[in-house]
Residue, then its C-alpha position, 0 to 999 in steps of 0.5 A: x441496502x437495496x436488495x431484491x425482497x425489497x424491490x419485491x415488497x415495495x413495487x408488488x408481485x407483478x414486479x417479480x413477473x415483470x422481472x422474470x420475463x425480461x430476464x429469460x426473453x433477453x437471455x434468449x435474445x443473446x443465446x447468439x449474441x457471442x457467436x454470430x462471427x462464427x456462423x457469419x464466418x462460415x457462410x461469407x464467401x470472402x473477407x470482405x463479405x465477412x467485415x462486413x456483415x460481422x458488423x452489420x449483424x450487430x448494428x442491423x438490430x440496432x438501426x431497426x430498432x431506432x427506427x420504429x420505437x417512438x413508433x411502437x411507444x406512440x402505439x403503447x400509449x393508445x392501445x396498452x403497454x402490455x400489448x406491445x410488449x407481447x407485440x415485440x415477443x412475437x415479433x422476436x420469435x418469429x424472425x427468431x426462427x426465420x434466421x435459423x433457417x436462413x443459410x446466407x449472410x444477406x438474408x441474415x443481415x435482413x432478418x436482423x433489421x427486420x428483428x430489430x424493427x419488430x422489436x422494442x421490448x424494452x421501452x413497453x417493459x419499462x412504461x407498463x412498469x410506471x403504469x403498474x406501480x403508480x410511478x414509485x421509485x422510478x430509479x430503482x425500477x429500471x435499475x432492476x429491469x436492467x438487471x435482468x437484461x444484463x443477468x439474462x445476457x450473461x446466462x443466455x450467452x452461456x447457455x447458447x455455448x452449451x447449445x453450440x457445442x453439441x448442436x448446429x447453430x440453427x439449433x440455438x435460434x429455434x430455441x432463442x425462438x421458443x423461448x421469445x414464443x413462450x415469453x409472449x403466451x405468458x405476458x398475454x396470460x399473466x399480466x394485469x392489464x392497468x387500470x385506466x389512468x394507471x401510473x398517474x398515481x404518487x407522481x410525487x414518489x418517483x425515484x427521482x423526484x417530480x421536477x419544479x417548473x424552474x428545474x425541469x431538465x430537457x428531455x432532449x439534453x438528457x437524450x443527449x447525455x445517455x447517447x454519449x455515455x452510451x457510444x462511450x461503452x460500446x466501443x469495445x463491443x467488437x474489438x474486446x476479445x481481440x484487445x484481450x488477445x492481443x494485448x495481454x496474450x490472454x486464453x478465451x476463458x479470460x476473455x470472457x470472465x473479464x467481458x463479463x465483470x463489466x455487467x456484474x459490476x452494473x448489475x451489484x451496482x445499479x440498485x444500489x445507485x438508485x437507492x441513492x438517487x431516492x427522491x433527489x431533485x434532477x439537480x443532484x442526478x446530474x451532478x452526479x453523472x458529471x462525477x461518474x463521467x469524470x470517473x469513467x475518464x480516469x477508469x478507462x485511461x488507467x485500463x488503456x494504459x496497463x500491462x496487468x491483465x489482474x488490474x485491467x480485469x479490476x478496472x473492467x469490474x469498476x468501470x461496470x459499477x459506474x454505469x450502473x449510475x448512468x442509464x437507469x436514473x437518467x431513464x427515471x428522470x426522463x421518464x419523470x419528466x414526461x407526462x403520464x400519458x406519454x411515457x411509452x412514446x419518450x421511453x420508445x424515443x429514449x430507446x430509439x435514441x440508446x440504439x442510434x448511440x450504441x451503433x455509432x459507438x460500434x462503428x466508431x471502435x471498429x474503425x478506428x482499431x481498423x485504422x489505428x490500432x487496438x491500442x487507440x480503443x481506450x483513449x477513444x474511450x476515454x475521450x468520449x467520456x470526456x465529452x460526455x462529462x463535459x455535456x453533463x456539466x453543461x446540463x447541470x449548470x442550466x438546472x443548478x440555475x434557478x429560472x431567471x438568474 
């Protein structure tokens, strides 16, 4: 069984530096995540300044972001990694302090762009990590890159509700902010700089194999498939604990408890799913990604449809362990599949294209619980997952096909 010892044995202490830096810089970053409605609340002057930036608060990041990663990536590539990863904590710190002293909704909502196009973590994070160890087990690497994000999500959200509850929101920016500034003196300080041509090493022991020409896999349709999987989770971003209160009559804590069961479903799930796609050919990845997405259909049907608050929070739990084979192995195959020297420029591309997706799923559970009803978020869920296997199958129908059959 994967396990963190192992992740620290087999990819070296650098990992643990790596890990703990995505961890506390992400936690930061969501300090505020839960609690923008409230402070976005008190500042709009009517309802419909209120619907509006309650959204864009969420989404601005997101558009920023996909606006400048393959940028930010294609910089990585020529100057360093590590650099834009200490670019992108600067970046955070700064607008991070700038918003706790913005006192109106519009330069909020701009900062958040600006936060989001200064940005892009991540995809550096995630390259720097392929180029410190040689390109081994990719899968598992960004599986537990991505649990720190969600490990630090959660801890970083409670933290700022501790924050919230004896100080002024602004309170909780400054430190958001603080800590983002203290993250970037510690990657500048801390982290080796790779070897020139770092990451071309072991090709052959990436998670995911080094595909044959005959079964190489288009990044552009791996793009596709992660986008829609994507969308498929976060429609509920925003009508969750509406949904929850609502539909079930459940007490905020609930609400939260079950919110939460999803990341921790990904997170005991994720290294697990890597280890299983250890050495597999793009071939098996991706009939395996038809059978989660079938397996979402049915998860996400079955919660949509029950009165039991116990089994809908079970569903949630379930649901969150499926995609913990979604997005890490999909990222090690596309990163795989990329050449060496470009990894920052896909990685910043597949970053770009995860927040184009992640906004258009916001968008699309705001507005059809708007116009439908709460009860038309989980058929719409389950409907994109159904395209999303559907696309999956496509795929791996092309790469199952030897080359000129």
């Amino acid at each position: 069984m994967t396990n963190a010892s192992d992740a620290v044995r087999g990819f070296g202490p650098v990992f643990v530096l790596l890990f703990g830096l995505q961890f506390v810089s992400m936690g930061a970053m969501e300090m505020s995540g839960p609690f923008w409605p409230i402070q976005i609340k008190a500042l709009s002057q009517s309802d419909g300044v209120f619907g509006l930036a309650g959204v864009a608060v969420y989404v601005g990041p997101m558009i920023g972001m996909s606006l400048t990663s393959a940028l930010w990536g294609r910089i990585g590539d020529r100057y360093g990694n590590r650099l834009m990863m200490v670019r992108a904590l600067c970046g955070l710190a700064v607008t991070q302090l700038l918003v706790a002293i913005a006192q109106d909704v519009w330069t909020i909502m701009a900062l958040r762009f600006l936060q989001g196009a200064c940005a892009g973590y991540i995809a550096p994070a995630q390259a720097y990590g392929v180029q410190i160890t040689g390109g081994k087990d990719r899968a598992s690497l960004f599986a537990w890159l991505q649990v720190a994000t969600n490990v630090g999500s959660l801890g970083g959200a409670f933290l700022g509700g501790l924050i919230l509850d004896r100080f002024p929101f602004a309170a909780v920016n400054l430190t958001a902010g603080i800590i983002c500034a203290l993250c970037a003196a510690v990657a500048w300080s801390s982290l080796p700089v790779p070897a020139r041509g770092a990451g071309a090493a072991n090709p052959g022991n990436a998670t995911t194999a080094k595909p044959a020409t005959s079964t190489v896999v288009p990044i552009a349709a791996l793009l596709a498939l992660m986008g829609m999987l994507l969308a498929s989770r976060m429609v509920l971003q925003v009508p969750f604990s509406l949904y929850m209160t609502q539909v079930f009559g459940a007490p905020h804590w609930v609400a939260g408890l079950t919110y939460g069961l999803l990341a921790c479903g990904f997170v005991l799930a994720a290294p697990l799913w890597a280890r299983l796609f250890e050495n597999r050919s793009p071939s098996y990845v991706l009939g395996a990604n038809v059978l989660i997405s079938a397996a979402c259909v049915v998860v996400t049907y079955l919660a949509g449809g029950t009165g039991s608050v116990a089994v809908f929070a079970l569903l949630y739990f379930i649901w969150g362990a499926l995609l913990g084979g979604t997005t890490p192995v999909l990222l090690a195959l596309i990163s795989a599949t990329a050449i060496n020297d470009r990894q920052g420029s896909v990685l910043g591309l597949a970053q770009a294209s995860q927040q184009i997706a992640s906004a258009s799923g916001i968008i699309a559970g705001v507005g059809v619980t708007q116009f439908l009803g709460l009860e038309a978020a989980f058929p719409l869920v389950a409907t994109l997952y159904v395209l999303s296997c559907l696309s999956a199958l496509g795929t791996w129908l092309k790469t199952a096909r030897p080359k000129g059959s």
